[in-house]
Each structure stands twice: as structure tokens, then as C-alpha cells.
N, C-alpha and C positions, 0 to 999 in steps of 0.2 A: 218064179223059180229061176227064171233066166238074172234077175238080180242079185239074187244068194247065191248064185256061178261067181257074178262077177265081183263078189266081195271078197268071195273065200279064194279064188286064185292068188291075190298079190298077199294076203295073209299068211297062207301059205309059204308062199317065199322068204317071206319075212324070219319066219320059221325055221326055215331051212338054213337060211343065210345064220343066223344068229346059234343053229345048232352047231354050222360049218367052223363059227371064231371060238366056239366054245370049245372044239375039240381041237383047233390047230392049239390054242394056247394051253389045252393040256396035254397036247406031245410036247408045245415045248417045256411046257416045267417037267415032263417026265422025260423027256430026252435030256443028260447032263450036259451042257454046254464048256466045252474049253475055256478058262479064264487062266490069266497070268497076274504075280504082283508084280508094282511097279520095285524095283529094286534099284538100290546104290551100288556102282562098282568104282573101280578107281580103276582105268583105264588110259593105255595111252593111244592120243588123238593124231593120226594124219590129216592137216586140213592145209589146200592149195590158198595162194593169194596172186592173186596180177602181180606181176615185178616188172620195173620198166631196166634193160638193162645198158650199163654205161661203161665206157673206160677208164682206167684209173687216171690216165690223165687225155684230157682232148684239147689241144690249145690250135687256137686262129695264125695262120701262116699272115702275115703284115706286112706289105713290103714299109719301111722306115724312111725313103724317099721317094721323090718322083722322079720319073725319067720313064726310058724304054725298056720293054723285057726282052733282053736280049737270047735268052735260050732258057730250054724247061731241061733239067737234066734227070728227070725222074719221069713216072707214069703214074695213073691211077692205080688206087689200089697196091701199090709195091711198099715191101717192108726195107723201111729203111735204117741207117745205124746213126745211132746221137754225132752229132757234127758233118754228117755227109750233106752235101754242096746239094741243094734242091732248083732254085734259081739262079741266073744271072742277069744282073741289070745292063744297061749302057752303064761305063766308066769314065770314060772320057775327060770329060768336063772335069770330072772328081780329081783323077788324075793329075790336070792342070792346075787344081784348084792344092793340092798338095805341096806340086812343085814350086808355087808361090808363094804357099806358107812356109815352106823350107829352105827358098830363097830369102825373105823376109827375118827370117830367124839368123840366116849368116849376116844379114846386114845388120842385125841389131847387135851382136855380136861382137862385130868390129867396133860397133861404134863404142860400145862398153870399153871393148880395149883401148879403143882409142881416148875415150876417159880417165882410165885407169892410170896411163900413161901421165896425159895433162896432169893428176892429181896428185903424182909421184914429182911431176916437175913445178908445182908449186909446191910442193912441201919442203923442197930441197930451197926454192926464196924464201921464202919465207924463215925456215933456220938459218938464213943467212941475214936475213932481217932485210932484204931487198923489197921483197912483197908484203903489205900485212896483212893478220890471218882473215882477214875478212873473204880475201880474195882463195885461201883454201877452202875455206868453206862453202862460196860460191863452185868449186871446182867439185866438191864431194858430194853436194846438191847437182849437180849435172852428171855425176856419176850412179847415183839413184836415179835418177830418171831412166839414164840408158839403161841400167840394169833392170828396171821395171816393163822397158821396150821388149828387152829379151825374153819374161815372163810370157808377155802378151801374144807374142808373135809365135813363141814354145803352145798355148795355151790353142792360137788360132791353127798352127799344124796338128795340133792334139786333135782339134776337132773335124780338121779336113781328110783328118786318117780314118777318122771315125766311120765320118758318111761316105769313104772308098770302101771302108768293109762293108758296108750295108749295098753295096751291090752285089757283093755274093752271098745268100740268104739259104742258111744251114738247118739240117735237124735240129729241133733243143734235144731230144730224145729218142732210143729207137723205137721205130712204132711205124703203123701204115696209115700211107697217104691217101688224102679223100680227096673229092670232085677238086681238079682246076677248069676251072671257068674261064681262063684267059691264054689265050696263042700268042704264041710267039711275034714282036711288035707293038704290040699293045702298049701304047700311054699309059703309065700309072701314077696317082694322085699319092703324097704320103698316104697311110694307112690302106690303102687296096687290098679286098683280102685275096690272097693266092693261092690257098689251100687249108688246110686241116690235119693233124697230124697225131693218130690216138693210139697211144698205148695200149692193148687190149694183151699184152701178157695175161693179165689176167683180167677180169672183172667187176665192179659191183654191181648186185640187183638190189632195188630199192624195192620194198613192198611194205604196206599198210596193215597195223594189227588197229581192232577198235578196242575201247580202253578196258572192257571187260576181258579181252582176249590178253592185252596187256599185259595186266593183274597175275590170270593166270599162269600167263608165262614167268612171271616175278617167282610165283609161289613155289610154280615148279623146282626153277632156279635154285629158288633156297631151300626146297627138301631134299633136292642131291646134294647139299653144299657148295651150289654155284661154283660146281666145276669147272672148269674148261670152258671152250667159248662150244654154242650152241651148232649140232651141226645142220646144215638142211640140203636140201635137195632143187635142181633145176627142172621142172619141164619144158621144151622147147614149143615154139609154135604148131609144131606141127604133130604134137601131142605126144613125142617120144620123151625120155628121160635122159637127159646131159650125162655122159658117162662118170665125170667128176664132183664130189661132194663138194660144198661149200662149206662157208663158218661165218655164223654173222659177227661182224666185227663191232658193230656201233647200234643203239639208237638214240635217235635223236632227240631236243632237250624239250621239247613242246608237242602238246596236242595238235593237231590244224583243228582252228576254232572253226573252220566251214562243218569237214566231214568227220570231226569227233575224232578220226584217228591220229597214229603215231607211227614214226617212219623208222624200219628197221634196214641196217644195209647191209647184205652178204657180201663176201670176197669166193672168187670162184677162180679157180686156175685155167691157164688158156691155151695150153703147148702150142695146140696146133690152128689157132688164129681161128676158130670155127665162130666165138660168140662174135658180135658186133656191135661197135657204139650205137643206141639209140633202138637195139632190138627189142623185144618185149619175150614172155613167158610165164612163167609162175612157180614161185617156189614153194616147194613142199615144207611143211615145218613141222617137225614132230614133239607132241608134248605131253607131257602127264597132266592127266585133269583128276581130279581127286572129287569121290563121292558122286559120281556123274549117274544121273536117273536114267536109266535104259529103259528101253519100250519096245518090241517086236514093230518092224515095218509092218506085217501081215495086222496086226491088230488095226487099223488106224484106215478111217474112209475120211475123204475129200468132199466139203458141199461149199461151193460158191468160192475154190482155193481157200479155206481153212479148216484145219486139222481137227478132225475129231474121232472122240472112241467112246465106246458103253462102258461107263464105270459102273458096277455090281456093288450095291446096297446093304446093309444091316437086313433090310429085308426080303435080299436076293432079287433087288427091279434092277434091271439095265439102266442105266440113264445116262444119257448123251452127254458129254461135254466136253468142251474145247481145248485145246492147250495147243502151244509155240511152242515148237520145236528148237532147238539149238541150233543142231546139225543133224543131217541126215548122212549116215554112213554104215554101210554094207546094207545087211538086212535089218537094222536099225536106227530107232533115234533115240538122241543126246535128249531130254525134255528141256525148255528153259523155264517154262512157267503152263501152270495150269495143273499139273499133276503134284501129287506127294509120294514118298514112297511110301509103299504100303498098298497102295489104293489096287484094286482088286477090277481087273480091266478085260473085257469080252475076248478071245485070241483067236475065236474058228467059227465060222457061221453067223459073221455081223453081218450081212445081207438078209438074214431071216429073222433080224431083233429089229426092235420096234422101242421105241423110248416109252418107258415106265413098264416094260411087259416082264413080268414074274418069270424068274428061271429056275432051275436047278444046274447050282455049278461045279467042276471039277475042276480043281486045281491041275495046272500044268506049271512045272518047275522049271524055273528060268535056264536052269543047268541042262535040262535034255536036248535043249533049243541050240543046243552048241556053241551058245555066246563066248566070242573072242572077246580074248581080254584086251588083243592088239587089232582095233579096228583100222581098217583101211578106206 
């Protein structure tokens, strides 16, 4: 007796248990489950990209000679005006070195006239038949040479003027001045650099579209008419929004064959000197995408990070499957792949579905869900 106890207990259960899936699965075919279709809309997309940002122009300070640094007449960081006197070298030597090409240049000078002279008084023997011409022509040949002295010596003052201006070392531009690295005294070698000097009037941010993103923005382009130039938006580091709009001016003429993309470059206006050469942030770019597959965030569960949902059957079974998302924005996603439209997709109580389990569905209309057509 005692072993017909112990059979008929776990039999029992067996029982129970299999009474217990029979009835959850007919609440759920008789409970209607929320489903939504996947649907096409033609929306416009806010999506950020890293931008590194730069000055319209940033050029290297060089001193053009060596010598001493003789005084810094600026400071870090000050905004300066195109031609304003930033360094000065020792002159000295320069100096000296001018005054003897200017002395050199009166001596050759003379000598020309003194040529000049000779040339006139043989020409006068020579019509007299005292001298013959052989000897003018030796005189007219020594008058070209002097005259080619004065060339050379104009030519060597030319250049010792040169390297006297190159001790005082000016704006090319206005713009503000970066790190000096070097004090007052300081040996300099030609080329030393001595500063930096960038224009940040305004700015470009450079940022990366991939080639699909690309395209898109082509198409967009050409279903407004490729109006006007494109405008976008700054975020700054520190997560606020740049109070002035941008306009991308350029992109450029190639893929980078490393990371697939393509480099777009805004112009951003700068009054008040706030961006900075070499900062970074992210511009916002807004665009029309056309035919774009919507999906409720709320529908859509995570296993091992990839994206999945109960797609609803001819036969009304849930079944699991995967899809890539595009983009993820507001309470939705962009699909890239995996879904079609049409497809008929679980929207409320995926934690209580089970892959291949029998439901009864009830349509929920994409329209009640309050889908923006301007996602952010």
C-alpha cells in the first residue's frame, strides 16, 4: 500500500503541473494581447556626431632668423590685430649689416659714374680718330661691369633689409595668441617656433557621416531642391547647445578607406571668442529620411545586447526575432534590418510571451501612440 502512495504522489503533480500550462496558455489566447504594425513614415531625424573643432586659420609664429629674443610684446591668450608687432629680436648686427650694404651700393655707384665718365671721354677720341674704337668698347665693357656691381650691391642691401625686418615678427592676422614657450633672451635657431596665432572669428567643426548616412543626406538634399546650404547645430562638451547655428560649408572628396566614412565641415560664427582651436563637441544634423520603419521602444527586449521582439503569425504564435536597429530615438526605433513593414509585432506584456505560444491579438494603431513625425 505504502508503494501505491509513493507512485501516485509525483503522478499527481505531474498532473497538476500540466493542468496549471494548460490553463495559463488558455488565458493567454483568451486574454487579447496588444500588437502594433511595423509601419513606414517619412520623418525628420536629429542625430549627434563627434566634431573636432578648429580655426579658420591657425598658423605657426617662426622666427625667420637667429639671434636673441629681445622682448615678447604680447601675452598668452590676447586678441591681437593683423600687423601688430608680437616679437622682437636683437638687431644689431642686422643693422650693421645694412649699413654696409648701403655703403657698398654708394661705392658702386661712383664707380658707374666714374665709368660713365671714361666712356664719354673716349668717345670724344675716338671721333677724333686719336683713339681706335677698339679702345671704346673696351671702356663700355667696363661700364657694364660697374653697372652690374650696382645691381649686386642694390640686390645685397635688398636682402639685408630683409633679415632687419625679420627682427620684428608681426601678426599675419587678427586672431589670439597661443602658448610662448620662450623668455625673454632666449637663443633662437632660424625656424623656432614662438607662438600660434588662430583666428577663431569663427569656426569649422569637422564631423564623420558613414556612406549610408551619406546617401541619405544626398537624397534629402535633392527632394528639397538642394536648397541653400545645410544648417546644423553645436553641442559643447559640457552637454549644452552653442547659442549660434552653423552651415555646413563643404564635404570632402573621398571616403577614409579605414573607417568607411566621409568628412563634412560646418562654419560656425564666433563673436565672442568662446569656441577654441582644437576643442571638440558634436554637431547636431537634421535630416529627412524617407520611408523610415518605426517600432515602439516599449515593444522590443534585450538577450546577450541584441534586439529582439514577438513577431505575430498567420497563425497568431508570437515568434521571436531579431532585427538592427538604425537608430534609437525618443520612445523609438529607426529598424535597419530584420523587420518589414507590415509585420505584426507584440507591444504590451512581452515578459509573459514565450516563443511559438498561441495568442489572441488586438490591434493598437501606431497613431494613438502619439508618434512624432519630428523625432528628437
Amino acid at each position: 500500500m505504502g508503494k501505491l502512495a509513493f507512485i501516485y504522489v509525483p503522478l499527481a503533480g505531474l498532473l497538476f503541473s500540466s493542468c496549471a500550462a494548460d490553463k495559463e496558455t488558455k488565458t493567454k489566447k483568451a486574454e487579447k494581447i496588444p500588437i502594433v504594425k511595423v509601419v513606414e513614415q517619412d520623418i525628420t531625424l536629429d542625430k549627434v556626431y563627434v566634431s573636432d573643432i578648429q580655426a579658420i586659420q591657425n598658423v605657426e609664429i617662426r622666427s625667420r632668423i637667429s639671434g636673441f629674443l629681445e622682448k615678447i610684446h604680447v601675452d598668452e591668450g590676447q586678441y591681437v590685430r593683423k600687423g601688430q608687432i608680437l616679437f622682437s629680436l636683437s638687431d644689431e648686427e642686422h643693422k650693421a649689416e645694412v649699413a654696409k650694404a648701403a655703403a657698398a651700393v654708394n661705392s658702386a655707384l661712383a664707380d658707374a659714374k666714374t665709368t660713365e665718365l671714361e666712356v664719354e671721354k673716349v668717345k670724344m677720341l675716338v671721333d677724333k680718330r686719336i683713339v681706335s674704337g677698339t679702345e671704346l668698347e673696351v671702356a663700355k665693357a667696363k661700364l657694364r661691369a660697374t653697372r652690374a656691381k650696382v645691381e649686386e650691391a642694390r640686390a645685397t642691401l635688398t636682402h639685408a633689409q630683409a633679415r632687419l625686418s625679420y627682427t620684428t615678427i608681426r601678426a599675419p592676422y587678427e586672431g589670439v595668441v597661443d602658448r610662448i614657450p620662450l623668455k625673454v633672451g632666449s637663443l633662437m635657431e632660424e625656424g623656432t617656433l614662438l607662438t600660434s596665432v588662430s583666428d577663431i572669428s569663427s569656426v569649422y567643426a569637422y564631423f564623420n557621416l558613414s556612406e549610408n548616412e551619406y546617401l541619405e543626406y544626398l537624397r534629402a538634399k535633392s527632394k528639397n531642391g538642394d536648397a541653400g546650404e545645410t544648417v546644423v547645430n553645436l553641442i559643447l562638451a559640457d552637454g549644452k547647445a552653442y547659442g549660434s547655428a552653423g552651415k555646413v560649408e563643404t564635404v570632402v572628396s573621398e571616403f577614409d578607406e579605414n573607417t568607411g566614412s566621409i568628412a563634412f565641415r560646418a562654419r560656425f560664427p564666433n563673436p565672442q571668442l568662446m569656441l577654441k582651436h582644437g576643442a571638440t563637441g558634436k554637431v547636431k544634423l537634421t535630416r529627412d529620411v524617407e520611408d523610415a520603419l518605426m517600432l515602439p521602444q516599449k515593444a522590443v527586449f534585450e538577450i546577450q545586447d541584441k534586439n529582439y521582439v514577438y513577431v505575430v503569425d498567420r497563425s497568431n504564435k508570437a515568434r521571436m526575432r531579431n532585427f538592427i536597429p538604425k537608430t534609437r530615438v525618443g520612445q523609438y526605433y529607426v529598424v535597419e534590418s530584420g523587420l518589414d513593414e507590415g509585420d505584426k509585432v507584440v507591444y504590451e506584456g512581452i515578459q509573459n510571451i514565450r516563443d511559438g505560444m498561441e495568442i489572441t491579438p488586438r490591434i493598437v494603431h501606431m497613431d494613438s501612440l502619439s508618434t512624432k513625425q519630428h523625432i528628437l
